[in-house]
C-alpha positions as CSV (number, residue, x, y, z in Angstrom):
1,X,-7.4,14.6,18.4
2,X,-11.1,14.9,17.1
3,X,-10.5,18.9,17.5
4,X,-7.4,18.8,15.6
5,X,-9.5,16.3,12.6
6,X,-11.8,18.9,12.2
7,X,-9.9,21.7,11.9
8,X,-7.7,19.9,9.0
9,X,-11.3,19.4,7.4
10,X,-12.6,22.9,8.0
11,X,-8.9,24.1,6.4
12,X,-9.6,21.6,3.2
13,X,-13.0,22.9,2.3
14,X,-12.0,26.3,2.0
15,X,-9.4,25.4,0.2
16,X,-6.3,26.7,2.3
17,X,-4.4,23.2,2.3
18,X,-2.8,21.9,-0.6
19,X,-4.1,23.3,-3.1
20,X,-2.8,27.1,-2.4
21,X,0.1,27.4,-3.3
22,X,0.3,27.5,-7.4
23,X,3.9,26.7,-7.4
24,X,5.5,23.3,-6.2
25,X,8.5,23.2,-3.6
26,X,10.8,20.3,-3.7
27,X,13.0,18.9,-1.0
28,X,15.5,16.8,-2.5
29,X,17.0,15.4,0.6
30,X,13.8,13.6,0.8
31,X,14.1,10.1,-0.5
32,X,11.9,6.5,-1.0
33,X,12.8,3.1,0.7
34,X,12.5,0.2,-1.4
35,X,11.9,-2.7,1.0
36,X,12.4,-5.7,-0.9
37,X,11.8,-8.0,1.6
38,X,7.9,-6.9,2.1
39,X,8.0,-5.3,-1.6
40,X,6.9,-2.3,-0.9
41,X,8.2,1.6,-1.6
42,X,7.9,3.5,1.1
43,X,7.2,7.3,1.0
44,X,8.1,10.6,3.4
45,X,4.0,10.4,4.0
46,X,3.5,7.0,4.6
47,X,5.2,8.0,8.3
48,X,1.6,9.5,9.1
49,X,-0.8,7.3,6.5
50,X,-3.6,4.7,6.5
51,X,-0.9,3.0,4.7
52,X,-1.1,-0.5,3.5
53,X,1.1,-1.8,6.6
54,X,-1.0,-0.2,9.0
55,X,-3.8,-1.7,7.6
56,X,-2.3,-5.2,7.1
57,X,-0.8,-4.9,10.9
58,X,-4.4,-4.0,12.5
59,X,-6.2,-7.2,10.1
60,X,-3.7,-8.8,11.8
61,X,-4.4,-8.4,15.1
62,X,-8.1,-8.9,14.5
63,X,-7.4,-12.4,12.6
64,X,-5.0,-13.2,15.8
65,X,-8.0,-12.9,18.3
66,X,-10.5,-14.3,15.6
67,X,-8.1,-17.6,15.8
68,X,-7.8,-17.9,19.9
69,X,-12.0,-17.8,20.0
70,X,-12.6,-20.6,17.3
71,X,-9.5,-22.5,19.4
72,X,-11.9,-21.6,22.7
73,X,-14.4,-24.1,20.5
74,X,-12.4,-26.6,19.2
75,X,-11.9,-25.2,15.6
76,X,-8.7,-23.9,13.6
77,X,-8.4,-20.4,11.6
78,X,-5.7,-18.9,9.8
79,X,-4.4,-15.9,10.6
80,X,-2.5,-14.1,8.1
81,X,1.4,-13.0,8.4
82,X,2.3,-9.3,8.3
83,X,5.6,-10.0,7.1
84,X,3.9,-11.8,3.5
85,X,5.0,-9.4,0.4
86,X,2.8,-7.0,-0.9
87,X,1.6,-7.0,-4.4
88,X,3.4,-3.8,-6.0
89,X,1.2,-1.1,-6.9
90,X,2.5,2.7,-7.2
91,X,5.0,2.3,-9.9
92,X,3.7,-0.8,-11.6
93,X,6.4,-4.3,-10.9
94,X,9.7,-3.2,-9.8
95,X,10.6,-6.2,-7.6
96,X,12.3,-9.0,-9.8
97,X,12.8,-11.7,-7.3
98,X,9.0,-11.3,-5.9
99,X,8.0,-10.8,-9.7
100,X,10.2,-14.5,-10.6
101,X,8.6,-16.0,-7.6
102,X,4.9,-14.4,-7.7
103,X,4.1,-13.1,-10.7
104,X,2.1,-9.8,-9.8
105,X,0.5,-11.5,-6.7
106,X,1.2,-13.6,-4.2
107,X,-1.7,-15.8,-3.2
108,X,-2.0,-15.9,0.2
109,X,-3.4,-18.4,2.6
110,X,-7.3,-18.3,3.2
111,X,-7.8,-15.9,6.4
112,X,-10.8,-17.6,7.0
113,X,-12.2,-20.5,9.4
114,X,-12.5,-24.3,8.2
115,X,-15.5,-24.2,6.3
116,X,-16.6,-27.2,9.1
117,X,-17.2,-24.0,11.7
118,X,-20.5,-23.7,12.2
119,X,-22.2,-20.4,11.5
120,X,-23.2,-19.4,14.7
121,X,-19.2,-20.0,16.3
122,X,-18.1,-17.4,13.3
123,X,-21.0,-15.2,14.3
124,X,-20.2,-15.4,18.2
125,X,-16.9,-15.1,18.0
126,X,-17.2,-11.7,15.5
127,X,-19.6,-10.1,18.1
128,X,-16.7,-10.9,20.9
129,X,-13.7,-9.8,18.6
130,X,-15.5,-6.4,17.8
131,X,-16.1,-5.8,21.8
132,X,-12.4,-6.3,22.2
133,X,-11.3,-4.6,19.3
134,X,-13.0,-0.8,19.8
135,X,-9.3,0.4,21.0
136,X,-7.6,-0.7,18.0
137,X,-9.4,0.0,14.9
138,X,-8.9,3.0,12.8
139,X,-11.1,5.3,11.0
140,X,-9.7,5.4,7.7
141,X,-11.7,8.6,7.2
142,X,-9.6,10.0,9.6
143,X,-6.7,10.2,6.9
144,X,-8.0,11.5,4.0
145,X,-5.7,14.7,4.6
146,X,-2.9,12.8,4.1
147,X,-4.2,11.1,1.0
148,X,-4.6,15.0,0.0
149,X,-1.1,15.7,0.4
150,X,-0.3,12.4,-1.7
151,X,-2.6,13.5,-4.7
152,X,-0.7,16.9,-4.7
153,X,2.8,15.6,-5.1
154,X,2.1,12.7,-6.9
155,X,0.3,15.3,-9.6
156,X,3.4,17.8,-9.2
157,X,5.6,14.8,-9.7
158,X,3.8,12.7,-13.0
159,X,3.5,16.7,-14.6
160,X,7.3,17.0,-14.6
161,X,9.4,16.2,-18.0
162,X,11.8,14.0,-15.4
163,X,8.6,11.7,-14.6
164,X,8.1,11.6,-18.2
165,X,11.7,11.1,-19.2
166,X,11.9,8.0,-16.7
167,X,8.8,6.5,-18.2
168,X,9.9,6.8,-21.6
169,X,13.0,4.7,-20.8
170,X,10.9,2.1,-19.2
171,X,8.7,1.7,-22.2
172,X,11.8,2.2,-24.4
173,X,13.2,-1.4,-22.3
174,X,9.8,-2.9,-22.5
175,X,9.7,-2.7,-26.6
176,X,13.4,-3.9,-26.3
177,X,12.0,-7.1,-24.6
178,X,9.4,-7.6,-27.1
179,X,6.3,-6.2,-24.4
180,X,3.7,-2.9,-26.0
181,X,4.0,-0.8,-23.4
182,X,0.7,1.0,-22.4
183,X,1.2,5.0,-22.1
184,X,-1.8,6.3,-19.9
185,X,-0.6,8.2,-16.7
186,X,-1.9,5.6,-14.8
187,X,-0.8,2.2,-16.6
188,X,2.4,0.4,-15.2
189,X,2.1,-3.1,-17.2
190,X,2.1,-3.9,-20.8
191,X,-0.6,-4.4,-23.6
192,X,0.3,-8.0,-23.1
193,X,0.1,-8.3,-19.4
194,X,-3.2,-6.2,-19.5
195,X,-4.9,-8.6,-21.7
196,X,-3.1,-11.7,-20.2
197,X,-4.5,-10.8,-16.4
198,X,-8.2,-9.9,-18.3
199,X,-8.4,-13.3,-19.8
200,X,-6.9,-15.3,-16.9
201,X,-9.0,-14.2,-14.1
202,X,-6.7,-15.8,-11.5
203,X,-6.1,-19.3,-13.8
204,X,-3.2,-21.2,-11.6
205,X,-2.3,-22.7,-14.9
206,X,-1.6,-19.8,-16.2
207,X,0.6,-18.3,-13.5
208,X,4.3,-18.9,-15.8
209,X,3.3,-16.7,-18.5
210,X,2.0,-14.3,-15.7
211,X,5.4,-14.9,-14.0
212,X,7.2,-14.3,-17.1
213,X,5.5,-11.2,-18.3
214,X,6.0,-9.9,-14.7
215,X,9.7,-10.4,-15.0
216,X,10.4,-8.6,-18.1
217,X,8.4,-5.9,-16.5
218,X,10.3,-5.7,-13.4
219,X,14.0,-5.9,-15.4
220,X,12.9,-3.1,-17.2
221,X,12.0,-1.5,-14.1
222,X,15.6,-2.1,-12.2
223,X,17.5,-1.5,-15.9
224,X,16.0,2.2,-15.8
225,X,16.0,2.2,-11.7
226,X,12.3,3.3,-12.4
227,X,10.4,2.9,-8.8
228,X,13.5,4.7,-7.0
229,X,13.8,7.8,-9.0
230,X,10.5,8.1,-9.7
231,X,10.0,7.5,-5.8
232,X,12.5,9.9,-5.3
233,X,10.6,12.6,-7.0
234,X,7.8,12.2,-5.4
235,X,8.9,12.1,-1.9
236,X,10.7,15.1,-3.1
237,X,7.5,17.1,-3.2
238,X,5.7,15.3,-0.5
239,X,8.7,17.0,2.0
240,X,7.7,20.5,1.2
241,X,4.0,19.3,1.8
242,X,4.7,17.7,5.5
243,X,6.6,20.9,6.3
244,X,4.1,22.8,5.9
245,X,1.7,20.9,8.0
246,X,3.6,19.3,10.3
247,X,1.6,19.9,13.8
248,X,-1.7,18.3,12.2
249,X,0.8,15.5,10.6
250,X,1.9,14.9,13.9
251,X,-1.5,14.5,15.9
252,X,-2.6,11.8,13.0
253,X,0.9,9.6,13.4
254,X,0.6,9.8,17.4
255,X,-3.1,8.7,17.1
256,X,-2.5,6.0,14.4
257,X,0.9,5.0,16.5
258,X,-1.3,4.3,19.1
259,X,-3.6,2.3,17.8
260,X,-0.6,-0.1,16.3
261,X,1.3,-0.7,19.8
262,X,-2.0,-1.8,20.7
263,X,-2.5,-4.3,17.3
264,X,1.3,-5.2,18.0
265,X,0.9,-6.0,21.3
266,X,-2.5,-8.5,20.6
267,X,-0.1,-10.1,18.5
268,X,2.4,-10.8,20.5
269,X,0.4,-12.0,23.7
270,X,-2.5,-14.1,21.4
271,X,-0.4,-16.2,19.7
């Protein structure tokens, strides 16, 4: 596995990865998943990423034997669920029941101990935790190839007039509802929601006009089918992409596979 690493990062520094090819393939067969349930849009790449549900399953697992050792002494800790929904990030909000319900977060229950644990508990039960836990973490440094391959078709995607065309009907919606929409490549809110989440800084009162700015957002968003075509297009470049590199693909996913049976399986026998 370590071989195979270092070989992708020998390959990246002399630049015979992504970056040589000067023209773009697309494969449209290649599609995204919206998963309302867990909002999140799920990409061709994301089957070999550090992706936000690896992540959040792993955290997981660690919380789960975090909260058996402060049982072992009498206290409580809250382990966080990996089915909560995500906040939406790569197209802006696309999600209008999480958006009615959340806003553009959902706050999520503390993951840490009553503050009635006692420091040295916290610091015992870390030191035992991290012992355990040496199977199932992951490098995230490991996966910066496949963040390569997402740079490179999100750029070949976002340089296309179809990206741009999609856009424009969302910020076409968006002045419809009465919103500014902002046009930077990487903004996916309004003028108004910009400033509103500036000035709030996390103000519970002010979560129904977050709510309600989120909403418009989203409708736009499903009006225009936004998150899917644009998702679309860019799994449509990442295919081309895994093709191409499919063995070293491969060796990450079975490593990082691994790693989750094991968080899964903490889970499931520490509750």
């Amino acid at each position: 596995m370590r071989k195979a690493l270092s070989a992708v990062t020998v390959f990246c520094l002399l630049g015979a990865c992504v970056s040589c090819s000067n023209s773009a393939e697309r494969d449209t067969s290649r599609k995204a998943v919206l998963d309302y349930s867990k909002n999140y849009i799920h990409l061709p790449l994301d089957e070999y990423a550090f992706d936000e549900l690896t992540i959040r399953t792993v955290s997981t697992a660690w919380h789960t034997l975090m909260s058996e050792c402060y049982a072992h002494h009498g206290q409580s800790y809250a382990v966080p669920s990996i089915d909560t929904p995500q906040p939406g990030g790569l197209y802006g909000t696309w999600n209008v029941e999480y958006a009615k319900k959340y806003g553009y977060s959902h706050k999520e229950e503390s993951r840490g101990s009553d503050d009635s644990a006692a420091d040295d508990i916290n610091a015992q039960c870390q030191e035992e935790v991290k012992a355990a836990f040496s199977d199932v973490e992951l490098d995230e440094k490991e996966y910066r190839f496949v963040g390569e391959l997402n740079s490179q078709a999100y750029t070949y995607a976002s340089q296309t007039d179809e990206w741009k065309n999609i856009r424009s009907e969302w910020w076409t919606c968006l002045r419809e509802r009465g919103l500014t929409p902002r046009e930077g490549e990487s903004d996916w809110m309004s003028e108004e929601s910009a400033h509103f989440m500036a000035s709030s800084q996390g103000n519970e009162e002010a979560k129904p006009e977050e709510i309600r700015l989120a909403t418009i957002e989203a409708q736009c968003s499903e009006k225009v089918r936004l998150a899917q075509r644009l998702g679309d297009l860019e799994a449509s470049y990442q295919g081309p992409l895994i093709e191409k590199n499919q063995a070293l693909l491969n060796d990450l996913k079975a490593y990082r596979d691994a790693k989750i049976a094991k968080a899964r399986e903490i889970i499931a026998t520490h509750q």
